[in-house]
N, C-alpha and C positions, 0 to 999 in steps of 0.2 A: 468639506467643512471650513474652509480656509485658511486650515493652520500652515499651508505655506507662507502665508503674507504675514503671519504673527512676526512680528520684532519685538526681541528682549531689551530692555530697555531700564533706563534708572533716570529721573530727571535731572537736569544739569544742575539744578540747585544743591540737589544732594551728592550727588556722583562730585564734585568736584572736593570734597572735604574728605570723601572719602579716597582709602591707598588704591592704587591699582589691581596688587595685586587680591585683593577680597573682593572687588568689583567683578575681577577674571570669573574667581570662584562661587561667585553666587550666578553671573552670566552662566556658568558650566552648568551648575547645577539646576537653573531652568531650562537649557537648552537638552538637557538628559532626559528632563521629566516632561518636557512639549515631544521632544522626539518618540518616549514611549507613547502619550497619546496618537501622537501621527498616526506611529504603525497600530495603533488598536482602532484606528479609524478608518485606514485602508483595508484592515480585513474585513469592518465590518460592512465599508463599502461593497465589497465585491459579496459580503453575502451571501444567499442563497440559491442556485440554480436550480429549474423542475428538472426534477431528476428524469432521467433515460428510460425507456422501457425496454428490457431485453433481458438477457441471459447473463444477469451481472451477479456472481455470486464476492463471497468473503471467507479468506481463510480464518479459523476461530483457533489460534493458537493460547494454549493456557499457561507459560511458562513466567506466571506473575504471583505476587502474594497481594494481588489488592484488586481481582476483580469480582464485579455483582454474579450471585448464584445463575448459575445455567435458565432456571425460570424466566426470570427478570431481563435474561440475556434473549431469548426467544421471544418475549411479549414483547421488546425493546424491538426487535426486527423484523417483525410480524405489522406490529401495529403504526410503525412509527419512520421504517425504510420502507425504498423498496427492492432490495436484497431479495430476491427468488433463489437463491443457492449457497449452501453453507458447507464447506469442509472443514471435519475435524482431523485431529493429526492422531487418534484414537480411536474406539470405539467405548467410548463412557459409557454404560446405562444409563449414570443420573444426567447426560445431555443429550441423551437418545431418546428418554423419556420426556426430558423439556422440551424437547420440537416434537411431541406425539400433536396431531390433530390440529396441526397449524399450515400445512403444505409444506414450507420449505423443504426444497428439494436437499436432501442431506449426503455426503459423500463420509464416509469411514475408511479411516487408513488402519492398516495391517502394519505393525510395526517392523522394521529389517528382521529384527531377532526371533523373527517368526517362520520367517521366509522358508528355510529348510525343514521344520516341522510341519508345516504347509503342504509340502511336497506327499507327505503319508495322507490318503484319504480320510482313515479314521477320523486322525488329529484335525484334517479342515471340514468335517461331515461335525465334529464336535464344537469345534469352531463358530459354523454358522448356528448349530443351534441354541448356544449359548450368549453370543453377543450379535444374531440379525434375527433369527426367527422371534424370540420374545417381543421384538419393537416393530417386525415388517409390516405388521398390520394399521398401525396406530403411528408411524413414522414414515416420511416418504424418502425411503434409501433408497438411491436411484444408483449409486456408486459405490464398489469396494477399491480402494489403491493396495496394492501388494507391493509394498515399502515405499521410501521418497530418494528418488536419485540414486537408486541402486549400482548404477553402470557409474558413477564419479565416486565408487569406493574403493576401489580395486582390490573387492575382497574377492576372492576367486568362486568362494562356497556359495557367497551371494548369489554371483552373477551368475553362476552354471547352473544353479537352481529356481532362478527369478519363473523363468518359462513354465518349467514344473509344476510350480508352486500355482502360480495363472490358472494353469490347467486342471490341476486336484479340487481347488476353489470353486474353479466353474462346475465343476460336477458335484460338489459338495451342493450348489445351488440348485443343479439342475434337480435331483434327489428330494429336496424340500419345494419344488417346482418354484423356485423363486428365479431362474435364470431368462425370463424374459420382463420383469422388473426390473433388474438389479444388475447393472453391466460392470466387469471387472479391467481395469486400466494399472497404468503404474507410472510414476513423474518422475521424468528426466529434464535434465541441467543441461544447460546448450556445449555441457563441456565431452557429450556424444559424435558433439562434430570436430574433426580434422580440418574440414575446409567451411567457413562460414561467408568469406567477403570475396570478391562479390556472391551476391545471394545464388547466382546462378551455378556455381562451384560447390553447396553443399554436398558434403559429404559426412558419413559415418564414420567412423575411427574405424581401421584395419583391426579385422578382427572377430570387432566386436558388429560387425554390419553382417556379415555371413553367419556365425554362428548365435548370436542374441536376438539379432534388431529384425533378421528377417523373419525367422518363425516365431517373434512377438507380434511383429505385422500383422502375419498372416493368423498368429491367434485373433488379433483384435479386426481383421475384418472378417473371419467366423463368425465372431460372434455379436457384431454391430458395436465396436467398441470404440475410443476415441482413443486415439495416441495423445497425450499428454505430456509440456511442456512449460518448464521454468525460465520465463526469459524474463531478463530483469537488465532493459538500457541503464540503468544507475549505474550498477558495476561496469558497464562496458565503455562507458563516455568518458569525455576527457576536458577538458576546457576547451579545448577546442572544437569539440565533437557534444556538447549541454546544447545546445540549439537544437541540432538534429537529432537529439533522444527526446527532448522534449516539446516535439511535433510543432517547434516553431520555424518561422519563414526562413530558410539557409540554402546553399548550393545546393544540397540533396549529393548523392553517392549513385557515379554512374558505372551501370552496368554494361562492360563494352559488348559482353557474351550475347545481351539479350535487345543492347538499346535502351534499355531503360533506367531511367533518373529516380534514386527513390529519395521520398521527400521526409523518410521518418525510419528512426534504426530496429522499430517493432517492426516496421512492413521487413527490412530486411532480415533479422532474427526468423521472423516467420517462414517466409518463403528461402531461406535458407535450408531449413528444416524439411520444406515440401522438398526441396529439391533434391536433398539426401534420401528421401521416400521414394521420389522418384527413380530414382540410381537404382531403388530394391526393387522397382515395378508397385509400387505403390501408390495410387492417385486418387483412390475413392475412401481414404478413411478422414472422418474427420480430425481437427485441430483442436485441441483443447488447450486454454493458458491455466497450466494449473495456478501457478505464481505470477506474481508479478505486482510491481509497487515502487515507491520511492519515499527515503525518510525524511519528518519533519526538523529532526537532529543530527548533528553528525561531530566528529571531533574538530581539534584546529587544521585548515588548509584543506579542506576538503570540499571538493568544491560544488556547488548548485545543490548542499542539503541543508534546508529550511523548510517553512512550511507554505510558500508561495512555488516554492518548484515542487512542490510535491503535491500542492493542490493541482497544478498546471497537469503537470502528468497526468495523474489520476482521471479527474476531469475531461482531459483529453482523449484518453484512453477507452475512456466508455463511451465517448463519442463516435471512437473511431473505429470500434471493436462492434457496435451495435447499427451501425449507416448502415451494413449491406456494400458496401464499394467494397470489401476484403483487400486484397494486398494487390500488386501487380500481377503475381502470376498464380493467385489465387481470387479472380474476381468476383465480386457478385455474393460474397457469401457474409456471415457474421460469425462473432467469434465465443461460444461460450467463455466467458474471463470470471476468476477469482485472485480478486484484488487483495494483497496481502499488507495488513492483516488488518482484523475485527479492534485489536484493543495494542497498545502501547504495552511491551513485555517487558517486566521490569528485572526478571530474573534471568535473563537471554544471556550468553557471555558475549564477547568479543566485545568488536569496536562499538561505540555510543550507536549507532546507525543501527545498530541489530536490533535498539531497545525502542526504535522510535520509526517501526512500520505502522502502525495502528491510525486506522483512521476514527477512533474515538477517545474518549478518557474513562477509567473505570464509571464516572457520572455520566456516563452516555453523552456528554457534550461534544460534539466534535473538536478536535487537534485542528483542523481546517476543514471546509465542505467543499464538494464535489458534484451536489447533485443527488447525493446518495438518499438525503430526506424527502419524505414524504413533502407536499408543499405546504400543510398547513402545522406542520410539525416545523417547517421552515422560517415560517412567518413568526410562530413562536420566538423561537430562538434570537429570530434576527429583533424581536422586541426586547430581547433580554438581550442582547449586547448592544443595540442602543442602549437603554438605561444604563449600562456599564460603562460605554462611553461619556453619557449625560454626566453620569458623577465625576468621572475623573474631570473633566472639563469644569465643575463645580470646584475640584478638591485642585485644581492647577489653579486659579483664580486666588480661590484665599491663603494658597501657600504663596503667591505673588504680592498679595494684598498684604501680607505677614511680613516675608520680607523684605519689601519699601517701608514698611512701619520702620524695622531696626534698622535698616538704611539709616534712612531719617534720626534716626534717634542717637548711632553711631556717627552719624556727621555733627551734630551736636554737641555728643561727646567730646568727640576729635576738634571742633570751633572753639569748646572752653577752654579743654586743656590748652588748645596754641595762644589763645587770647592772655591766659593764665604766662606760661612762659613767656609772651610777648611785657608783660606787665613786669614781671621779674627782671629782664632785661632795662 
């Protein structure tokens, strides 16, 4: 739009009556107010991308007081993404009931605090029939999680009965014959690995690789399930290392083990994790990202969180997760991904960064785009933030127009009085 070449400016006629320093301050305060158009210009530049076709789902975390009812949230991603896969960190009814009869593939978490009542068959035979069998007909549950990141608790009752727990589950399904719809997983933190760089050195943490990780394995290629992981380059990057999380041109991380150069910190996350699989004899289950994402906010000094590095990720992400290239030493494949999260959580504790995953706003407007819209739901939008731009450009104009008026008017001022004093003299 050419607001580079814009110069602020005051005619010499007037600027010279008037003091320096209010000339500074009104320079300041257009240069404030051109600069926010800038940046509303450039996002609305870059716009909207046709979105990806693949296996792109979105975590629906609810930890807000200001978002649209579950309904409104499903006809929003139904009608208007194209989002194929939604996990909850629950098993709500009233959001189990909102995706009845719209496909979206739905995944339900079982919460930790469940974990060990889980373990008694009753209690998971009661389980399902209480919060899966009322919705399996009329919802498409393709997934149960038995808790989130159970092995980075180091709660001992957890961990020793995580497997268990798996297992009571799975037969509570089989009993309801719902065990070849509905496959059971559990999401893990890449803080399972001991050895992650280079990728070819993953390893599982002592311990927990022999008595957890392998007879989960092996539960989950029983039963055609996918092992499931939280990688998340935001936390692992550094300023020096934001190029290479965010799948921009850089040296890439070489692997002397294998030879190989990787040109992105997901490919290495990834195949780190394969290769801790492999250590257990594990090569045919698939990869799931349950997480993963990057914020459009973040605190002071923190570095690459705005909402152009997190479109860039994002964006990226499902490009790179959906080609079919897969990683170096997992080639040729794609990656089921649940891009985190659905909505901006305003109740979330910690740093600024926790509250500003969401790649929309309670008004379904996107935080930034990605790709994620439908294209004529795109095209929309992209006419509504023109217009938004149009006016500020409007409303920059006659605040300019306004103050050259009191310029002017204040140099006038300031011309009688000195005239005045000059007369006194």
């Amino acid at each position: 739009m050419g607001l580079e070449k814009t110069e602020l400016w005051a005619p010499q006629t007037q600027s010279k009556w008037i003091g320096p320093r209010l000339r500074d301050k009104v320079k300041g305060f257009l240069t404030g107010l051109l600069g926010l158009l800038k940046e509303t210009s450039i996002r609305t530049a870059n716009l909207f991308i046709v979105g990806v076709m693949g296996q792109i789902g979105v975590n629906y975390g609810t930890l807000a007081d200001n978002l649209p009812p579950p309904p409104k949230v499903a006809r929003f991603l139904v009608g208007s993404t194209i989002i194929s896969h939604v996990r909850f960190f629950d098993s709500n009814p009233q959001m189990l009931r909102a995706f009845a009869d719209i496909g979206i593939a739905i995944t339900v978490t079982v919460p930790n605090d469940l974990i060990v009542p889980l373990t008694k068959l009753d209690f998971a035979h009661q389980w399902v029939k209480i919060n899966i069998v009322p919705h399996a007909r009329a919802t498409n549950i393709v997934r149960i999680l038995v808790g989130n990141e159970v092995l980075s608790t180091s709660n001992k009752l957890l961990i020793t009965n995580l497997v268990p727990a798996m297992q009571t589950l799975q037969n509570a399904l089989v009993k309801e014959s719902l065990d070849h719809k509905i496959k059971i997983s559990t999401p893990h933190s890449l803080g399972i690995l001991s050895n992650s760089s280079p990728p070819s050195t993953g390893k599982f943490r002592q311990g927990y690789d022999s008595y957890i990780l392998k007879p989960l394995l092996g539960f989950l290629q029983a039963t055609n399930s996918p092992f499931m992981i939280n990688p998340y380059p935001f936390f692992g990057c550094s300023e020096k290392t934001l190029d290479y999380a965010l799948f921009r041109p850089n040296n890439g991380v070489f692997d002397e083990n294998t030879n190989i150069t990787y040109a992105n910190m997901l490919d290495g996350q990834l195949d780190a994790v394969f290769s801790a699989m492999k250590r257990l004899d594990f090569v045919d289950i698939d990869i799931v990202i349950a997480e993963t994402g990057w914020p459009s906010r973040g605190d002071t000094g923190q570095i690459g969180v705005d909402a152009e590095c997190a479109a860039e990720y994002n964006r990226k992400l499902m490009q790179h997760v959906t080609s079919g290239i897969g990683t170096p030493l997992m080639p040729n494949r794609t990656f089921e991904t649940y891009i985190f999260g659905l909505f901006n959580e305003d109740l979330k504790p910690g740093p600024t960064c926790e509250r500003n995953f969401g790649l929309f706003r309670p008004d379904f407007m996107p935080v930034y785009n990605i790709g994620i819209l439908k294209p004529m739901v795109a095209k929309a939008n992209a006419a509504t933030k023109i217009q938004r731009t149009s006016l500020l450009i409007i409303l920059v104009h006659i605040l300019d127009g306004l103050l050259l008026v009191y310029l002017g008017l204040a140099g006038k001022k300031l011309l009688i009085h000195q005239a005045r004093k000059l007369g006194r003299n």
